[in-house]
NUMI-548675 format. One line per 10 residues: number of its first residue (from 0); their letters; for each residue x, y negated, z of N, C-alpha, C, O, CB. Coordinates in Angstrom, 1 decimal, always signed. Glycine has a CB too. Layout:
N
NUM	A	X:Y:Z:X:Y:Z:X:Y:Z:X:Y:Z:X:Y:Z ~ ... $
! end
This chain:
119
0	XXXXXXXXXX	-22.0:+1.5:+30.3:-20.9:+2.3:+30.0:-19.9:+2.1:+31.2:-19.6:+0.9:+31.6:-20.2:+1.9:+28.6 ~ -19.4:+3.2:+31.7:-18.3:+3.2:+32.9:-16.9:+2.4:+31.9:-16.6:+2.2:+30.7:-17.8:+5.3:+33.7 ~ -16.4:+2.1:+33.2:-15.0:+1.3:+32.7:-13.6:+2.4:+32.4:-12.5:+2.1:+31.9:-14.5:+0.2:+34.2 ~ -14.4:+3.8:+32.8:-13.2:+4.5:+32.2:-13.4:+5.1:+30.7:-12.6:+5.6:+29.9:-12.8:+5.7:+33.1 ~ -15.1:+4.9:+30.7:-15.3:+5.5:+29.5:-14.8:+4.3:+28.3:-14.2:+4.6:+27.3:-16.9:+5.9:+29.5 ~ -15.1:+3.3:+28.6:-14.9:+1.7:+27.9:-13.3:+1.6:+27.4:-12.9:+1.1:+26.4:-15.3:+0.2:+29.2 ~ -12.6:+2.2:+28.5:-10.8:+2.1:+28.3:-10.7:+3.7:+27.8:-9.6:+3.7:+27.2:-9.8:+1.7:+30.2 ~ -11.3:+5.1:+27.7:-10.6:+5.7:+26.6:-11.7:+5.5:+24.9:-11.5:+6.2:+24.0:-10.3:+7.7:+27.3 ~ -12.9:+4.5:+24.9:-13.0:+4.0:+23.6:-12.0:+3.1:+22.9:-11.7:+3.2:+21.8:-14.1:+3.4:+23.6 ~ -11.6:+2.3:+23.8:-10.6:+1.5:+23.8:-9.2:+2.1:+22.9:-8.8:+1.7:+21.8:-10.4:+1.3:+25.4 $
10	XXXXXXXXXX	-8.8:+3.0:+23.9:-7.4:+3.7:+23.3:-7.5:+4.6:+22.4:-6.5:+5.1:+21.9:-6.6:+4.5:+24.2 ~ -8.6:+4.8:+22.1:-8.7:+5.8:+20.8:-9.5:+5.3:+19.5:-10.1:+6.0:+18.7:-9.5:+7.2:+21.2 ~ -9.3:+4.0:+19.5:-9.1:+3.1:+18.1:-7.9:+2.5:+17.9:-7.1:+1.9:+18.7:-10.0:+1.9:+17.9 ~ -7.9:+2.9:+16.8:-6.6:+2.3:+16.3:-6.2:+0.4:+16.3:-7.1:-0.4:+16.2:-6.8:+2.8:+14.7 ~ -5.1:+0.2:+16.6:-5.1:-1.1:+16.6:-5.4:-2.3:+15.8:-5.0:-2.0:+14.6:-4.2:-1.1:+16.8 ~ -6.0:-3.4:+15.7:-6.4:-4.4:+14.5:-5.1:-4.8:+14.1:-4.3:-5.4:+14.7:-7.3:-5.8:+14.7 ~ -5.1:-4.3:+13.0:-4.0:-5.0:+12.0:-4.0:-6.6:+11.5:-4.5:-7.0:+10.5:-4.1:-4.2:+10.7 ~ -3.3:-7.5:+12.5:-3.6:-8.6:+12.1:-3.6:-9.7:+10.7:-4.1:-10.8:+10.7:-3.1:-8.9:+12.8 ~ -2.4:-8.8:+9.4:-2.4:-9.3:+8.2:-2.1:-7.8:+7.6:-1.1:-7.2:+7.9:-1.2:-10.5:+8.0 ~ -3.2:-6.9:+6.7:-3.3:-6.0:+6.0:-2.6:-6.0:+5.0:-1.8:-5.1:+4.6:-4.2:-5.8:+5.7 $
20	XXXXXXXXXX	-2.6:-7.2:+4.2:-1.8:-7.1:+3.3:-0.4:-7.2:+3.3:+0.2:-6.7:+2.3:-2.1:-7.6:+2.6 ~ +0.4:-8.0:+4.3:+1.8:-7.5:+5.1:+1.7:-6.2:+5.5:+2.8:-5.5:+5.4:+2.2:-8.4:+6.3 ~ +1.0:-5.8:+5.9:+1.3:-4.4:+6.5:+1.6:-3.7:+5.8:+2.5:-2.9:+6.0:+0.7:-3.9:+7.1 ~ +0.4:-3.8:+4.5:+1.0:-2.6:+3.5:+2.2:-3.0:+2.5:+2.8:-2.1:+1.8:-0.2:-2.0:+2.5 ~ +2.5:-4.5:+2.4:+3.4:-4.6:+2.0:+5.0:-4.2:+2.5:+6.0:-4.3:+1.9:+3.2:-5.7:+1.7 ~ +4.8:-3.9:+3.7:+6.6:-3.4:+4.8:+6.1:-2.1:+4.4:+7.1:-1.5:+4.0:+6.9:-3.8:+7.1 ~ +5.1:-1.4:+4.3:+4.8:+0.0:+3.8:+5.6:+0.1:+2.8:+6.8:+0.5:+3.0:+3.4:+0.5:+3.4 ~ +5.3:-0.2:+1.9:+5.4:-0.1:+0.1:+7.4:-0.2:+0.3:+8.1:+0.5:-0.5:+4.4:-2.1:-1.3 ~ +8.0:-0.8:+1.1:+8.9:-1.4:+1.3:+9.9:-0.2:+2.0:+11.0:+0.3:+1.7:+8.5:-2.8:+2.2 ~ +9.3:+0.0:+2.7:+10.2:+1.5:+3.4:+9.9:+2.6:+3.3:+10.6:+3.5:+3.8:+10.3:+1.7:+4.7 $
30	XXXXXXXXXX	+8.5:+2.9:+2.2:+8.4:+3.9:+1.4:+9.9:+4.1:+0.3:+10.8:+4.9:+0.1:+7.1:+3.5:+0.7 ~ +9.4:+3.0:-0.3:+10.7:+3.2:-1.5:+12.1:+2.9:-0.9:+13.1:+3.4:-1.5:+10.5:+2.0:-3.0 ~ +12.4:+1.9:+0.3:+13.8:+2.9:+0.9:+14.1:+4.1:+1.0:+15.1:+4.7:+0.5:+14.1:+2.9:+2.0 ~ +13.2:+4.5:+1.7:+13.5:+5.9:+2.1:+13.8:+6.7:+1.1:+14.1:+7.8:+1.5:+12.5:+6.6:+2.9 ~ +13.7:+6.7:-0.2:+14.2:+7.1:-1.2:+15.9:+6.0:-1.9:+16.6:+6.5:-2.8:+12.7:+7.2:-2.2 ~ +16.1:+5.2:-1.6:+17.3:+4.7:-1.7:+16.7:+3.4:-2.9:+17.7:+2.8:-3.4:+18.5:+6.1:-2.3 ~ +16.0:+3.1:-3.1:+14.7:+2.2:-3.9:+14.2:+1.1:-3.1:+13.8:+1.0:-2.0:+13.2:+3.1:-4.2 ~ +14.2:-0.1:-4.4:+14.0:-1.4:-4.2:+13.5:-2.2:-5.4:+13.9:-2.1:-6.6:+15.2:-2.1:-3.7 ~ +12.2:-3.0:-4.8:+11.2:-3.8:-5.5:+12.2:-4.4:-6.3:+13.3:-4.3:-5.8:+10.2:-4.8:-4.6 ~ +12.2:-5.3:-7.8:+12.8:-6.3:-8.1:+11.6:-7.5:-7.8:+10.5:-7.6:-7.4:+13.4:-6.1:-9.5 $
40	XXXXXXXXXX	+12.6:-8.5:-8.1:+11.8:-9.6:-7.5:+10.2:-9.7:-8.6:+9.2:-9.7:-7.9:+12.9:-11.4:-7.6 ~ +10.0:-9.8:-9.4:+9.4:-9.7:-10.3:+7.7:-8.8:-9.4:+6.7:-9.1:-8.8:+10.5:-9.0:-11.6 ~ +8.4:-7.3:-10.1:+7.7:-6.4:-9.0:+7.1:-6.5:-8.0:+5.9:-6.3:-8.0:+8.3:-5.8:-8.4 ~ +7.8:-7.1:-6.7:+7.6:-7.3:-6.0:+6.4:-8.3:-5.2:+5.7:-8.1:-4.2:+8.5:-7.2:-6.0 ~ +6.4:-9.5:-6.2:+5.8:-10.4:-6.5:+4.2:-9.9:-7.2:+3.1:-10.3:-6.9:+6.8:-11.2:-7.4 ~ +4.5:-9.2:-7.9:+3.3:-9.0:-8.8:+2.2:-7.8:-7.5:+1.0:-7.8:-7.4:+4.0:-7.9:-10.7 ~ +3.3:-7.0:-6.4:+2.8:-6.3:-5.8:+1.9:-6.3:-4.9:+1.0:-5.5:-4.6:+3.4:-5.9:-5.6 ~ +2.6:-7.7:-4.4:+2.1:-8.2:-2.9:+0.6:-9.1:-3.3:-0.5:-9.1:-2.7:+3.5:-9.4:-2.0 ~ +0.8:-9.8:-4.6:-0.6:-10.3:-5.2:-1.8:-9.3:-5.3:-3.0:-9.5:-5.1:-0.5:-10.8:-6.6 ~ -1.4:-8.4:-5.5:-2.3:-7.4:-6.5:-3.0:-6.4:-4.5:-4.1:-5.8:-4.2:-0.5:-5.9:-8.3 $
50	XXXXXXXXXX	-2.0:-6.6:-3.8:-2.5:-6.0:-2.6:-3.2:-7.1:-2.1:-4.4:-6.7:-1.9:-1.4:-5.5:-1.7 ~ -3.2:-8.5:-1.7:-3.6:-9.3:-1.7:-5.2:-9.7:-2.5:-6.2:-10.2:-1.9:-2.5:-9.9:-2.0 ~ -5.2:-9.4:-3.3:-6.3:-9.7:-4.7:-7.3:-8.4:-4.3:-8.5:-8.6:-4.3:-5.3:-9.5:-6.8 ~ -7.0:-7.3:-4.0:-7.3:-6.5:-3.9:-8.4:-6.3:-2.8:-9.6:-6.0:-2.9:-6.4:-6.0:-4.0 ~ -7.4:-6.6:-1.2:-8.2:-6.7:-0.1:-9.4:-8.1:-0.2:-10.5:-8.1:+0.4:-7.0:-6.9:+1.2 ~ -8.9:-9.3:-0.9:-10.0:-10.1:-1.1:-11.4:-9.7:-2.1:-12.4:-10.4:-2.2:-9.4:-11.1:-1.6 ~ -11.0:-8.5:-2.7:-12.0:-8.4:-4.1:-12.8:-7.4:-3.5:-14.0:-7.1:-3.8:-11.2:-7.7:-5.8 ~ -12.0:-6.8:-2.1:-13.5:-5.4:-1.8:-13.6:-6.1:-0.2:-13.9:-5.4:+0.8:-12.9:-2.9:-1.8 ~ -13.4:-7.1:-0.2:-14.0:-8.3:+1.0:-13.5:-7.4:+2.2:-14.4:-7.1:+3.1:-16.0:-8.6:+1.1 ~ -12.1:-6.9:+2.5:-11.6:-6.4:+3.6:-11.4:-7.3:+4.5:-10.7:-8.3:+4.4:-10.7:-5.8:+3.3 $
60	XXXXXXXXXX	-12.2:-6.8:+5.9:-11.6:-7.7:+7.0:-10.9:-6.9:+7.7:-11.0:-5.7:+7.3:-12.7:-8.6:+8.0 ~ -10.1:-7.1:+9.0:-9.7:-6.5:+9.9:-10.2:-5.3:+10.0:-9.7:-4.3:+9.5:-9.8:-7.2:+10.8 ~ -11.6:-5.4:+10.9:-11.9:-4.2:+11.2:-12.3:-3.3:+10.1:-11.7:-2.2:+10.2:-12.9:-4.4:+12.1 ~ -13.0:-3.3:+9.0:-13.1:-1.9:+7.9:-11.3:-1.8:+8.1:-10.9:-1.0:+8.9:-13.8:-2.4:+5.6 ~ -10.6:-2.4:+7.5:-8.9:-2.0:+7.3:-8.7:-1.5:+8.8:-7.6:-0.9:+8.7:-7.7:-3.6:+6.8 ~ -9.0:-1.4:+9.8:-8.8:-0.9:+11.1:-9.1:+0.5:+10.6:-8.1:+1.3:+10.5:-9.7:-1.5:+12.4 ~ -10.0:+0.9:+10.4:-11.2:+2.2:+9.8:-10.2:+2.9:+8.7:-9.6:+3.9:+8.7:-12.9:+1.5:+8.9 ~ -10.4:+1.8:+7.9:-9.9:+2.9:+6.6:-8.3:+2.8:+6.4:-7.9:+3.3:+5.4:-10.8:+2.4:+4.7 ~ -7.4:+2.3:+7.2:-5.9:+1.7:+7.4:-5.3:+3.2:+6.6:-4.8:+3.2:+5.5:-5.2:+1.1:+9.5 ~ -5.6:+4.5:+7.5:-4.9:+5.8:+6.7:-5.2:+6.1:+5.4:-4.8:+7.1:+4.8:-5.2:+7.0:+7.3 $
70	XXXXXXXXXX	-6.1:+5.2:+5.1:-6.7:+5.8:+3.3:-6.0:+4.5:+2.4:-5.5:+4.6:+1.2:-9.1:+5.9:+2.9 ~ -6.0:+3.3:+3.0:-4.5:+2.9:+2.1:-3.5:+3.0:+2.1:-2.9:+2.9:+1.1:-4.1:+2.0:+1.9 ~ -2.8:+3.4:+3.5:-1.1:+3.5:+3.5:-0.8:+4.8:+2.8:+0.3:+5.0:+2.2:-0.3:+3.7:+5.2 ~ -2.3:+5.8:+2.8:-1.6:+6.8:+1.3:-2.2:+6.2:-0.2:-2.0:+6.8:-1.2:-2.3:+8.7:+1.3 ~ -2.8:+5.0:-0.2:-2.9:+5.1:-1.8:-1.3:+4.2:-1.9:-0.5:+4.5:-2.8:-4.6:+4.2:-2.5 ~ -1.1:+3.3:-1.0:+0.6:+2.7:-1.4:+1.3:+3.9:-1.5:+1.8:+4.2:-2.6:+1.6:+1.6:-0.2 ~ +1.5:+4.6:-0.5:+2.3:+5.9:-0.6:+2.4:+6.4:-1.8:+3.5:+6.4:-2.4:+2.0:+6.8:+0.1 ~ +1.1:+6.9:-2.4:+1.0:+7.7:-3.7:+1.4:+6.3:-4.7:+2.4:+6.7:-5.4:-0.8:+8.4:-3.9 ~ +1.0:+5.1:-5.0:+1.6:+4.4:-6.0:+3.4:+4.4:-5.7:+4.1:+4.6:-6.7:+0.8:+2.8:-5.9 ~ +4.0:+4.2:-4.8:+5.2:+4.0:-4.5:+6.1:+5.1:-5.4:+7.1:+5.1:-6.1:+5.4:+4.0:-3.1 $
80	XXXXXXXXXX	+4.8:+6.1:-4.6:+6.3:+7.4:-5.1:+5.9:+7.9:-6.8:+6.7:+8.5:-7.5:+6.3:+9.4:-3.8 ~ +4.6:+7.4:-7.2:+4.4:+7.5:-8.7:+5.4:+6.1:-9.5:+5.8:+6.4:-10.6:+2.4:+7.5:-9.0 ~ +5.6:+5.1:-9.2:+6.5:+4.0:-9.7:+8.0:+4.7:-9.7:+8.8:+4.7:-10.6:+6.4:+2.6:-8.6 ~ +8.2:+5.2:-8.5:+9.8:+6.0:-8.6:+9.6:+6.9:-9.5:+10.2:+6.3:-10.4:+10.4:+6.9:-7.3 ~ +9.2:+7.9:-10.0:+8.9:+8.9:-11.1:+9.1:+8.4:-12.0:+10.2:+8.4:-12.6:+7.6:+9.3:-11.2 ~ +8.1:+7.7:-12.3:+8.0:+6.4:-13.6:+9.2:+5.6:-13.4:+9.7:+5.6:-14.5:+6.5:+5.2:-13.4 ~ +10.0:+5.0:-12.7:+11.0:+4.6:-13.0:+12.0:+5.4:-13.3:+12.6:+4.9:-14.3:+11.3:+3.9:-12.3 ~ +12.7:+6.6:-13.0:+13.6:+7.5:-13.1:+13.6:+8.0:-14.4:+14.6:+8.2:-15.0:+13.5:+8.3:-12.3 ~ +11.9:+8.3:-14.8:+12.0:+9.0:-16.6:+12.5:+7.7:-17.3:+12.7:+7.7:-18.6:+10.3:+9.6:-17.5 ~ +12.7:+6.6:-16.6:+12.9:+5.3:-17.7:+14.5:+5.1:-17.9:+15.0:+4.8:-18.9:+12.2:+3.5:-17.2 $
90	XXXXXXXXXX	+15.2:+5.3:-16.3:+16.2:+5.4:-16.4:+16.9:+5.8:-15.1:+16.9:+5.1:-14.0:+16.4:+4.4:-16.9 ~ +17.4:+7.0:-15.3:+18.0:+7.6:-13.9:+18.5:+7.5:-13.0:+18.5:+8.2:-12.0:+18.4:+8.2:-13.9 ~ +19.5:+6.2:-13.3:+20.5:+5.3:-12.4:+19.7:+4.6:-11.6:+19.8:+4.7:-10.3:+21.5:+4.3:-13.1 ~ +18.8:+3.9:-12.4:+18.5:+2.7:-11.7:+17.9:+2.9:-10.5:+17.2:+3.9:-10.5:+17.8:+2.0:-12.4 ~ +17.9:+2.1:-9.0:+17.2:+2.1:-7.9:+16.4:+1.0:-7.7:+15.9:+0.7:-6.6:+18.0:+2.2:-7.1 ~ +16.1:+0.3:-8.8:+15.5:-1.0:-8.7:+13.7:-0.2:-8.9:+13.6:+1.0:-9.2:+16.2:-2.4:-10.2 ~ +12.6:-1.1:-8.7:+11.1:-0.3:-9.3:+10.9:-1.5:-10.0:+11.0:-2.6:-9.4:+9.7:+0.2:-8.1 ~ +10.7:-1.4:-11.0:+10.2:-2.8:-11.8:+9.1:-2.9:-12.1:+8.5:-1.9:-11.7:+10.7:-3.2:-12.9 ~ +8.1:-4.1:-13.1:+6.5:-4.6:-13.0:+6.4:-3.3:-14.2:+5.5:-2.6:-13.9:+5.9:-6.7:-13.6 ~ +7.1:-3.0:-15.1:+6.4:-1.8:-15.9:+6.0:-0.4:-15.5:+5.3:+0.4:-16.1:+7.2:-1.6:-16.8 $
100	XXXXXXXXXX	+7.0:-0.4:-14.2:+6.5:+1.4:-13.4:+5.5:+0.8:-12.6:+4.5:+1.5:-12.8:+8.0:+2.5:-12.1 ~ +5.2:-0.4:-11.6:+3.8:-0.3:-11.3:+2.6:-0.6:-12.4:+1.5:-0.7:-11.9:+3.7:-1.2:-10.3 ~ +2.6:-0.8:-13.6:+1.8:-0.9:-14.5:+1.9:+0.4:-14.9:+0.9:+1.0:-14.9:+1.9:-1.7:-15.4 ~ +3.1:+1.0:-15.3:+2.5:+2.8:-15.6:+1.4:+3.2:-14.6:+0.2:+3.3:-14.9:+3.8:+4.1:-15.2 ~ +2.2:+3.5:-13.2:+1.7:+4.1:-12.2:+0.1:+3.4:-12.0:-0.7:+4.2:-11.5:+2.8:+4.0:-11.0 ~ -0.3:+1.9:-12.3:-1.4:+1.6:-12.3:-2.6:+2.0:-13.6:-3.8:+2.1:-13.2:-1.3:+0.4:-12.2 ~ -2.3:+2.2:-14.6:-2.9:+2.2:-15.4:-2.9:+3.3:-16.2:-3.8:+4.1:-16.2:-2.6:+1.4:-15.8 ~ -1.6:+3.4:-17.0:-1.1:+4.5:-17.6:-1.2:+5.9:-17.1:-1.3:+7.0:-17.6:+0.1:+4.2:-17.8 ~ -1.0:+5.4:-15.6:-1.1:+7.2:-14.9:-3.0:+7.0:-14.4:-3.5:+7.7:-13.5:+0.5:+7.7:-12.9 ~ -3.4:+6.4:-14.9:-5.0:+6.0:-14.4:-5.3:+5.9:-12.7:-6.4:+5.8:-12.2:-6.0:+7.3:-14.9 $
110	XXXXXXXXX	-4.4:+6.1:-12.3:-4.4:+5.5:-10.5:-5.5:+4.4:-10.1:-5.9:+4.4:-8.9:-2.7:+4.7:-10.1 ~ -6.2:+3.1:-11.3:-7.1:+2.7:-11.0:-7.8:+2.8:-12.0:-7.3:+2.9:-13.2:-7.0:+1.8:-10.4 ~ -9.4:+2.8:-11.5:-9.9:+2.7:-10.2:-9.9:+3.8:-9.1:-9.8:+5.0:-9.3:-11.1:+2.3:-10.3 ~ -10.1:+3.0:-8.0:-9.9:+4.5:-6.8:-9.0:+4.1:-6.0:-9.2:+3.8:-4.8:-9.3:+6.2:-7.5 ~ -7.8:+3.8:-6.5:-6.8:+3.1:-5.2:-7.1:+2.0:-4.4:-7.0:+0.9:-4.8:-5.6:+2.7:-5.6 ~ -7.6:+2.3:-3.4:-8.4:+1.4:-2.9:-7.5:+0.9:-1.5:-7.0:+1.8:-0.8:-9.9:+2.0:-2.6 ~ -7.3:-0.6:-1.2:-8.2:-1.1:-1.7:-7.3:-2.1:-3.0:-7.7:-3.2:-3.2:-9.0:-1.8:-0.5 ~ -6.3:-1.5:-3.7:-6.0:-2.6:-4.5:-6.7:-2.3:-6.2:-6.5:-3.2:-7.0:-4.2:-2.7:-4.5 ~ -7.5:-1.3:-6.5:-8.0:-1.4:-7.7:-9.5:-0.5:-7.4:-10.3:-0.4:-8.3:-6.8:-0.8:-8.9 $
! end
C-alpha cells in the first residue's frame, strides 16, 4: 500500500474514542442542555452505570465503538429526548430528568432491547 493511500485510509476513519462510555455520557449531557434539561443526581448515576454495564455486557472495545460510535450517539439521543417527553407529561416545570423518565423511556416506552449498546 502507497503512503498516500495508507494516510487517506487513515483520515477517513473515524477517530478511537478513548472512554465510550464518557463520551456518551457528555452526549446525554448536552443533549438534554440544549433543551434547557439536567440529569438529577440520582439519574444521572443510574445513567452512566447502565451505559457502562452496557458497553461491558456486548463486550465493546474501542474499535467496534469506533464503527458503530453513530448508532449509539442516536440511541442516547433518542433515550434523552424520550426522558424529556416523559418528564414534561409528569410535570411541565420541571427541568430536572429523573430515574423514573429513564425507566419510562427504558422500558415502559419499550426502547429495550435494541438500544444498543446499553440494552
Amino acid at each position: 500500500m502507497s503512503s498516500s493511500t495508507s494516510k487517506f485510509l487513515e483520515s477517513s476513519q473515524p477517530l478511537l474514542i478513548r472512554d465510550p462510555a464518557s463520551h456518551l455520557w457528555r452526549l446525554a449531557v448536552a443533549i438534554a442542555a440544549r433543551q434547557k434539561f439536567k440529569f438529577s443526581g440520582e439519574c444521572a448515576t443510574n445513567l452512566k452505570e447502565r451505559i457502562k454495564a452496557g458497553l461491558k455486557d456486548h463486550k465493546v472495545g474501542r474499535y467496534e465503538f469506533r464503527d458503530r460510535a453513530a448508532e449509539a450517539e442516536a440511541n442516547i439521543e433518542k433515550l434523552v429526548h424520550l426522558m424529556i417527553t416523559e418528564g414534561q407529561s409528569r410535570d411541565p416545570a420541571s427541568q430536572i430528568l429523573g430515574e423514573a423518565g429513564l425507566f419510562s423511556a427504558l422500558y415502559g416506552c419499550k426502547l429495550c432491547p435494541g438500544l444498543w449498546p446499553l440494552c
